[in-house]
C-alpha positions as CSV (number, residue, x, y, z in Angstrom):
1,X,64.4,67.7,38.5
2,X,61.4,69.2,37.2
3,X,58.4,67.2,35.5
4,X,55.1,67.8,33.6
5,X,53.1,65.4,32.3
6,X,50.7,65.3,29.0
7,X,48.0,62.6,28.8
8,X,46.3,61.7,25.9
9,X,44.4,58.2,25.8
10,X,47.4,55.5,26.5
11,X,49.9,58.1,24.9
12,X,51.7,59.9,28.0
13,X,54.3,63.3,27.3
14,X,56.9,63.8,30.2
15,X,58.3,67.5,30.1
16,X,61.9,67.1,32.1
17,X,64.2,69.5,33.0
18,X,67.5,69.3,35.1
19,X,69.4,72.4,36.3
20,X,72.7,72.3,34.8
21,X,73.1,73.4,38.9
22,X,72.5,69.4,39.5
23,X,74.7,68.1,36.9
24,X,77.8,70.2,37.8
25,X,77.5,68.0,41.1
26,X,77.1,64.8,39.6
27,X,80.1,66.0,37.1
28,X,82.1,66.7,40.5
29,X,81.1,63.5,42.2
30,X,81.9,61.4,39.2
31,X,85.5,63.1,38.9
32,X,85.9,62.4,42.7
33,X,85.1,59.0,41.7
34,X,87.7,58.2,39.0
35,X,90.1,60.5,39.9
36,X,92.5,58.2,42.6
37,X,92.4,55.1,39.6
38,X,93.7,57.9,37.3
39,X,97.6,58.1,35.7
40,X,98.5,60.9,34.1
41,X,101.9,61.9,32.9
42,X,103.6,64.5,35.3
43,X,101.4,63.8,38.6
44,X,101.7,60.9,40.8
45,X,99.5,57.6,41.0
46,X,95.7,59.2,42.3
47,X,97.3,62.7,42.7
48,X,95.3,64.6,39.7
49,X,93.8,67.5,40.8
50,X,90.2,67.7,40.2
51,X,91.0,71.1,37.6
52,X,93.3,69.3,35.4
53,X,90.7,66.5,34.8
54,X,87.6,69.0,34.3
55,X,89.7,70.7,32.0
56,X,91.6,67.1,30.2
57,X,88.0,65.1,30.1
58,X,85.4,67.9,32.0
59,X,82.9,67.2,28.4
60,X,83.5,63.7,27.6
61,X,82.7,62.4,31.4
62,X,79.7,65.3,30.9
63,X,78.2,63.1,28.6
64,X,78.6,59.5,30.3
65,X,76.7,62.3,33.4
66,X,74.5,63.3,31.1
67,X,73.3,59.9,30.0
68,X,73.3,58.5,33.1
69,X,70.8,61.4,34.5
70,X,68.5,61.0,31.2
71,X,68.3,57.5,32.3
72,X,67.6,57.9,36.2
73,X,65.4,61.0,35.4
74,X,63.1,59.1,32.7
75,X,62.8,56.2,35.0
76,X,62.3,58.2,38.1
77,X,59.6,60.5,35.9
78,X,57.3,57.0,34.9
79,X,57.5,55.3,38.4
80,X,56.2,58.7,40.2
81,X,53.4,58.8,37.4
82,X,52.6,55.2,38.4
83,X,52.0,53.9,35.0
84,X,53.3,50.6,33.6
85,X,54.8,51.6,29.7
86,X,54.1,49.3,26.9
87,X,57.1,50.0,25.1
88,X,60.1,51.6,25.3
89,X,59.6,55.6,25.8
90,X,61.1,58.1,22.8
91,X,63.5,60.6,23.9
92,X,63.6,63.7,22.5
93,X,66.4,66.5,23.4
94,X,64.9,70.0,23.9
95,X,68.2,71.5,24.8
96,X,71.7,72.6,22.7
97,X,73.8,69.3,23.6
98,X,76.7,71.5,23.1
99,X,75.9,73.8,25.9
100,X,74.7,71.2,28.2
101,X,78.0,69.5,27.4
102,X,79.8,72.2,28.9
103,X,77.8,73.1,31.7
104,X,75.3,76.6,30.4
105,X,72.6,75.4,30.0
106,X,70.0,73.1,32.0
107,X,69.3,69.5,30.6
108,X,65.7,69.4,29.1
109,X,64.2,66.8,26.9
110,X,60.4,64.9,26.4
111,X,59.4,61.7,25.9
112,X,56.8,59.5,24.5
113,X,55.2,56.7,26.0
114,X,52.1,54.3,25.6
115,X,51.1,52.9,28.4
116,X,49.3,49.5,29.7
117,X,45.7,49.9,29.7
118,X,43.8,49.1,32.7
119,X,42.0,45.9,32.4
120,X,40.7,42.8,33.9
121,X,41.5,39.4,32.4
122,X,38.6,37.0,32.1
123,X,37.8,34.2,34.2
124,X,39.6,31.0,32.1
125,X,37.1,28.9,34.3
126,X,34.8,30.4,32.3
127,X,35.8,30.0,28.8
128,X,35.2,26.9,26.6
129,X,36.8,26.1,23.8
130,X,36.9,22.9,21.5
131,X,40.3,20.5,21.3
132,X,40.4,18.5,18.2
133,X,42.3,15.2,19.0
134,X,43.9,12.1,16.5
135,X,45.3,8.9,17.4
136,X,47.4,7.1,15.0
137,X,45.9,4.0,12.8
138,X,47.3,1.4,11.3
139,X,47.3,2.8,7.6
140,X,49.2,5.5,8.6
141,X,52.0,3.5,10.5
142,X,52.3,1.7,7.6
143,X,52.8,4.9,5.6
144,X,55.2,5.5,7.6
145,X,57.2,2.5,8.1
146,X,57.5,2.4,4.1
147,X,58.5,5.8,4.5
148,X,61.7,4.6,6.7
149,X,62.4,2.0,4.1
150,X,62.1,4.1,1.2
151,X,65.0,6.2,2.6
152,X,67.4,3.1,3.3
153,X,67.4,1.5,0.1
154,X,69.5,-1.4,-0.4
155,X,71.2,-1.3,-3.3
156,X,71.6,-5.1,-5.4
157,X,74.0,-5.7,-8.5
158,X,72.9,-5.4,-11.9
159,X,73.8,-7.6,-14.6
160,X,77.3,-6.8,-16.4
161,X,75.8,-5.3,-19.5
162,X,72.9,-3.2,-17.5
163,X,73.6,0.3,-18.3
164,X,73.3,2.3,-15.1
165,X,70.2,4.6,-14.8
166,X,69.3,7.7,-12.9
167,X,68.2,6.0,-9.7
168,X,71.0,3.4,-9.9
169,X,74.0,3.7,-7.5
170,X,77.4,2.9,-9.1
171,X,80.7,1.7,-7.9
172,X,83.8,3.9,-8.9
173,X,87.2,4.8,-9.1
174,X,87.8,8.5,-9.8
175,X,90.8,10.6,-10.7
176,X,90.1,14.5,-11.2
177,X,92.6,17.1,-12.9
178,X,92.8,20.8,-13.7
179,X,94.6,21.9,-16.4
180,X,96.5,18.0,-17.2
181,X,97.3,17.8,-13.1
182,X,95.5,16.0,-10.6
183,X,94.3,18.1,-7.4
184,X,94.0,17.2,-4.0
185,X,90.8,15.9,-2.9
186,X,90.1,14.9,-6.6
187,X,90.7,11.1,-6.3
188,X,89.2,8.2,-4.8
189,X,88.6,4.4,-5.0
190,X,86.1,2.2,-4.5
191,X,83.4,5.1,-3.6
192,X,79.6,4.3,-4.3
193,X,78.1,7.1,-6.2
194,X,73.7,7.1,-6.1
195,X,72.7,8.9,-9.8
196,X,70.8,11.8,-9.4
197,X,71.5,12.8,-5.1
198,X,73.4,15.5,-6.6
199,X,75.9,14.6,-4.4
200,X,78.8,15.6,-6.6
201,X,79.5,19.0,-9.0
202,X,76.5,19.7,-11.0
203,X,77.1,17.5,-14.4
204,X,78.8,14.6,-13.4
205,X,76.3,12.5,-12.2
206,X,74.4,13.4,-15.7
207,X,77.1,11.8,-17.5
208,X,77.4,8.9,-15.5
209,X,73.9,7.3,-16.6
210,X,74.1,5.1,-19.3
211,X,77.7,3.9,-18.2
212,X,78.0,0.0,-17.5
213,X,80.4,-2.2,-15.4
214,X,83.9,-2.4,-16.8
215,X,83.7,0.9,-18.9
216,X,85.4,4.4,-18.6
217,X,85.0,7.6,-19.0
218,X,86.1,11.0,-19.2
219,X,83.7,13.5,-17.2
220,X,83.9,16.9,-18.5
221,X,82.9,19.2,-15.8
222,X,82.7,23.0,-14.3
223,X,83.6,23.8,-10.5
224,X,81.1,26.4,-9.4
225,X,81.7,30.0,-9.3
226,X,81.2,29.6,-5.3
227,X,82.9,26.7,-4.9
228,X,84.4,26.2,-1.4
229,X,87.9,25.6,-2.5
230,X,88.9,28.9,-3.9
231,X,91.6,27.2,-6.0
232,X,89.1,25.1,-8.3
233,X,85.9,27.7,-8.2
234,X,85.1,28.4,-11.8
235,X,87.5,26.1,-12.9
236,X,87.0,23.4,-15.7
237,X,87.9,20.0,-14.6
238,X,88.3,16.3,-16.5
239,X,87.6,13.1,-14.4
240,X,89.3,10.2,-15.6
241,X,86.4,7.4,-13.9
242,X,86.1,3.9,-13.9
243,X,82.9,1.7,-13.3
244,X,83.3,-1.5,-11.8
245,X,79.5,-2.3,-10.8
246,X,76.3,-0.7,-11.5
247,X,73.3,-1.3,-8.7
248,X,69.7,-1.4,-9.2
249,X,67.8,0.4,-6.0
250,X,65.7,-2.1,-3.6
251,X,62.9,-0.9,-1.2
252,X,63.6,-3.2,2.0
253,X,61.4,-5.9,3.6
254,X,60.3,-4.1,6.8
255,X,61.1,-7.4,8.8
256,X,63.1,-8.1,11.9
257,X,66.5,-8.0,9.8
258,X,65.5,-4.2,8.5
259,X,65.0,-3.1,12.2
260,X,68.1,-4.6,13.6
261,X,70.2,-2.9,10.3
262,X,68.8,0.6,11.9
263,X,70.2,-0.4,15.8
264,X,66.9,-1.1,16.8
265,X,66.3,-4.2,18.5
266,X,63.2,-5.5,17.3
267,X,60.4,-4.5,14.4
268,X,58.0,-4.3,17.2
269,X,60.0,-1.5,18.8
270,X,60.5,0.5,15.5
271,X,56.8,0.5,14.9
272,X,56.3,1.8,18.5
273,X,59.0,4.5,18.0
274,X,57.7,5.5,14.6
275,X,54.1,5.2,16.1
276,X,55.1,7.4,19.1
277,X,56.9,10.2,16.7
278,X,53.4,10.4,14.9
279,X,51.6,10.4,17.7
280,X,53.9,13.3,19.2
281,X,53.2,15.2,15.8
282,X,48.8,14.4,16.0
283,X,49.4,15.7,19.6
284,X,50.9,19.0,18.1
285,X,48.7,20.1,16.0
286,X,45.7,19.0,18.4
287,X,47.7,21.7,20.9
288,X,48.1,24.2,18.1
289,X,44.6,24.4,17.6
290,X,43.5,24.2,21.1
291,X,45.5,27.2,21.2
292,X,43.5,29.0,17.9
293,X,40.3,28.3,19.8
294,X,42.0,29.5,23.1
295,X,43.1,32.9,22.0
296,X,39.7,33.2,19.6
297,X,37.5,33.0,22.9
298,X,40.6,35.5,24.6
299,X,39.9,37.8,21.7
300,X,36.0,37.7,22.3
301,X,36.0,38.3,26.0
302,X,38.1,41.8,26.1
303,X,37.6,44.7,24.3
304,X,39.8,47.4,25.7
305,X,42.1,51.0,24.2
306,X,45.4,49.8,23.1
307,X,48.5,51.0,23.1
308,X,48.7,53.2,19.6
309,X,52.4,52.8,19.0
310,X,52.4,48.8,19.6
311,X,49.9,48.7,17.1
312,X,51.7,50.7,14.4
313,X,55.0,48.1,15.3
314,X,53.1,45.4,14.5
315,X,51.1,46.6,11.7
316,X,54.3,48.0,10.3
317,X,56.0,44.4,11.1
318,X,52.9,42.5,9.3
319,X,52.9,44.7,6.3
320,X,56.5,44.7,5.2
321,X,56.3,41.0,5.2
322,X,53.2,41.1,3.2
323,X,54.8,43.4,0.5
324,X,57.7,41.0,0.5
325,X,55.4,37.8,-0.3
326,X,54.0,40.4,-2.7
327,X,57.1,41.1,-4.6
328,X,58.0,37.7,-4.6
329,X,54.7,36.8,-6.7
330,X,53.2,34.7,-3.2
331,X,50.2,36.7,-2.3
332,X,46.7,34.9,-2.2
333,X,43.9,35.1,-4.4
334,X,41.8,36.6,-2.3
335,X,44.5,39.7,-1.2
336,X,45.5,40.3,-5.0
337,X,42.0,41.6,-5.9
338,X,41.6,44.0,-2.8
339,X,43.1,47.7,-3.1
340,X,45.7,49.0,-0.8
341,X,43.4,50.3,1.5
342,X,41.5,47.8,1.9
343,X,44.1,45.6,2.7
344,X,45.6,48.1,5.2
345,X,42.4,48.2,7.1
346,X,42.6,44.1,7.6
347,X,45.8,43.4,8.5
348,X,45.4,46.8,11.1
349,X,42.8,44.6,12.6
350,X,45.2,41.7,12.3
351,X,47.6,43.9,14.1
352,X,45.3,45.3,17.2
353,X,44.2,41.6,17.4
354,X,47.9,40.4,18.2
355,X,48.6,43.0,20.1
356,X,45.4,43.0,22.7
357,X,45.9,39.3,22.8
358,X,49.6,39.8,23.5
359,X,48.7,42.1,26.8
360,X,46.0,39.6,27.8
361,X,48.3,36.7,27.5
362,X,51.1,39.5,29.5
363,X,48.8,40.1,32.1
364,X,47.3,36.9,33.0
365,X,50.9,35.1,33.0
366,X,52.0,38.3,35.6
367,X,48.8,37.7,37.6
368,X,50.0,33.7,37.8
369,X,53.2,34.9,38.5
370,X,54.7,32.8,35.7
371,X,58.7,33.0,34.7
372,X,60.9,31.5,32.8
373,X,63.8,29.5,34.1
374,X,67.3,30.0,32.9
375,X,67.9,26.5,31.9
376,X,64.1,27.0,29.6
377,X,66.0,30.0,27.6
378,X,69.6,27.7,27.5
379,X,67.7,25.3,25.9
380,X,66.0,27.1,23.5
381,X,68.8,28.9,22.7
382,X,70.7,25.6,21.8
383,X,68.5,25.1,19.5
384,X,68.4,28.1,17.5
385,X,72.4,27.8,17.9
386,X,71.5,23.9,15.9
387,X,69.9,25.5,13.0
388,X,73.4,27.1,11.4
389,X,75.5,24.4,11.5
390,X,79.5,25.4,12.0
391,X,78.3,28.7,13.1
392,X,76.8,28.0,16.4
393,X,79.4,30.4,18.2
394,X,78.7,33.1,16.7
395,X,74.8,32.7,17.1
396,X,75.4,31.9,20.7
397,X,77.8,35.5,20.5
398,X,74.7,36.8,19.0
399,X,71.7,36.4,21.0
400,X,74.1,37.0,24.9
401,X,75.1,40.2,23.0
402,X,71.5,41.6,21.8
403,X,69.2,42.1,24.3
404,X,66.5,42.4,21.8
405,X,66.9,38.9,20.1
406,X,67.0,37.6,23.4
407,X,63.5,39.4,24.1
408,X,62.3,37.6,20.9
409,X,63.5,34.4,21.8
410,X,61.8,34.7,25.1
411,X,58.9,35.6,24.4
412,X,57.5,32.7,22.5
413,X,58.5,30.0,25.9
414,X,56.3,32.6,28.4
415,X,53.4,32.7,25.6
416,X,53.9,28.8,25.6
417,X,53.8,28.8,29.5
418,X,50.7,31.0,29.7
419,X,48.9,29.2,27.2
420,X,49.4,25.9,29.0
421,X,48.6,27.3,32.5
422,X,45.2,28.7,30.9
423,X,44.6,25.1,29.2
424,X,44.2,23.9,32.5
425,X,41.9,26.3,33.9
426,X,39.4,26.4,30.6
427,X,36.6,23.3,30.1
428,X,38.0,21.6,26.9
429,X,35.5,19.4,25.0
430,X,37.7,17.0,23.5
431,X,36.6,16.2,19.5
432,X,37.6,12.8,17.8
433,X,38.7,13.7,14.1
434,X,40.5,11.7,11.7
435,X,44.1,12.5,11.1
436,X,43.4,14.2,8.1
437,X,40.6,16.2,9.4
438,X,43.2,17.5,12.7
439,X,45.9,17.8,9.7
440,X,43.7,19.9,7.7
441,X,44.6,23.8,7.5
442,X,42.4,26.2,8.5
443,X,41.0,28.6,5.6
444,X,41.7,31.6,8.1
């Protein structure tokens, strides 16, 4: 193997070239190799000669040679330069594949690389930062406790003649039919229907207000194009109801009763689980911005080349999104008065910013000698798995399949890890603020 190397800043050029002497042995090895597992019609078990299978397979197994030796070679060129790469290195083929393939002509092909710059992380001793904090007052338990009640109304009987409004649950018997004939799934008794959860086909519901105890009526409606049962989608339907009681909505008394109809045991203990779940939220956000003011005073303290084509990744990453919010008519204010290049030139700072704090973040966590457990990325992967219901196979099949999701999905549990070994380290001047005030957005 032959190597030259081309430097310019972080971007690295390695020139390689491998006789087509060396990859004729490899080619021999690797038939050597396979050649007792092989059965081929007319020779016994393990008894092909060497000829027949150069001449049978000779180019495909070239290629697995081929790859292989791209792969050892690249690797072998970057650890003798002694560089660490920041990304992934871009392999171009000098030579005619074809020739290679069948053994006339060497193996030669360059690649680009950017690699790590050569820094020294900050002392986190050193830096100070500001930690907003929030406990949880009385007002806004309250809030929330009405909150809990709100969404378990009771439900109490109206009078006979009250006409049932949107709001209002009522009590039905139902009968649905397609074309004169009742379909399956289209009948029930007894079921309590709330106006307006749009719980049902869009329509019925509608026609439903304004219907009192004792009455009935035909609902004229339309399944969906998408419906999930092929048979009715698109289909027009007629549902024969009946109303035997309309029910007038009823915020509960948040007393011992209400607690116990949740399965907790006492009101004491759902205001100290509802204050703990607010508290866990306060303490949240007061992380999230420790965090901001973490990675602002990061940002401040280094100032070092970076890596050109993570920069373009991310830029490129951050500017499709942006013309997406564009298109879909959600860009701020401020951004829809700047030109194009204008715009470019911040978000390229947003871009270097993410990226330099990215390698200090990298760097500091490989200094601490920080990982990530098995059971950490299990359990984070359960719960990306918990956000498609009924499909959480497949997004399980997904992420063991793609390295590069996994990568993603890693990557936010070792920034998390970092951050919170460098939280320890930093002097934190701990801010009282009203919930509101730790709440707040920033502008940024």
């Amino acid at each position: 193997m032959e190597c030259t190397e081309t430097t310019d800043g972080l971007s690295r050029t390695y020139k390689v070239k491998v006789p087509a002497s060396d990859l004729q042995s490899r080619l021999d090895e690797r038939i050597e190799e396979i050649r007792p597992q092989m059965r081929l019609k007319g020779f016994r078990p393990g008894k092909v000669p060497a000829t027949h299978v150069r001449k049978m397979f000779g180019k495909s197994i070239m290629g697995e040679v081929v790859e292989a030796m791209m792969k050892e070679t690249s690797e072998k060129a970057i650890a003798d330069a002694e560089v660490r790469p920041a990304s992934q290195p871009d392999m171009h083929m000098e030579s005619d594949m074809e020739a290679v393939l069948a053994g006339d002509e060497d193996l030669a092909y360059h690649m680009h690389v950017d690699v790590m710059p050569d820094f020294e992380p900050a002392d986190a001793s050193k830096l100070k930062i500001t930690r907003p904090v929030a406990e949880v007052d009385d007002e806004a338990l309250n809030e929330a406790l009405g909150r809990v009640a709100e969404n378990n109304l009771k439900y109490d009987a109206r009078g006979k003649t009250a006409k049932a409004r949107d709001g209002d649950a009522v009590l039905i018997d139902f009968t649905g039919k397609v074309d004169g004939e009742a379909f399956e799934g289209g009948s029930a008794e007894g079921y309590t229907l709330v106006l307006g959860s749009n719980s049902f086909i869009p329509g019925f519901e509608e026609q439903l207000v304004g219907t009192k105890a004792g009455e009935e009526k035909a609902v004229e409606v339309s399944f969906p194009e998408n419906y999930q049962a092929e048979h009715l989608a698109g289909k027009d339907a007629v549902f024969d109801v009946t109303v035997h009681e309309v029910r007038a909505p009823k915020t509960p008394e948040i007393d011992e009763e209400f607690a116990k109809g949740l399965g907790i045991d006492s009101l004491e203990e759902l205001k100290n689980l509802v204050k703990q779940q607010l508290q866990q939220e306060l303490d949240n956000a007061s992380r999230a911005k420790a965090k901001r003011s973490l990675l602002d005073a990061l940002d401040e303290k280094h100032d070092f080349e970076l890596p050109p084509k993570m920069v373009d990744m991310e830029f490129n990453q951050i500017w499709q999104q942006l013309q997406q919010e564009m298109d879909a008519g959600r860009v701020s204010d401020e951004d829809k008065d700047k030109s194009e290049d204008d715009l470019k030139e911040e978000y390229r700072k947003i871009a270097e910013r993410r990226v330099r704090l990215g390698l200090v973040l990298a760097e500091i966590g490989r200094l601490a000698e920080i990982q990530i457990s098995e059971q950490e990325v299990q359990q984070a992967l359960v719960r990306e798995a918990q956000q498609f219901p009924g499909q959480e196979r497949q997004v399980l099949e997904f992420f063991q399949q793609n390295q590069d999701a996994m990568a993603q999905l890693r990557a936010p549990i070792y920034e998390d890890k970092v951050v919170d070994h460098l939280l320890e380290q930093v002097e934190v001047d701990e801010k009282k603020v009203t919930r509101e005030e730790l709440l707040a957005e920033d502008e940024e």
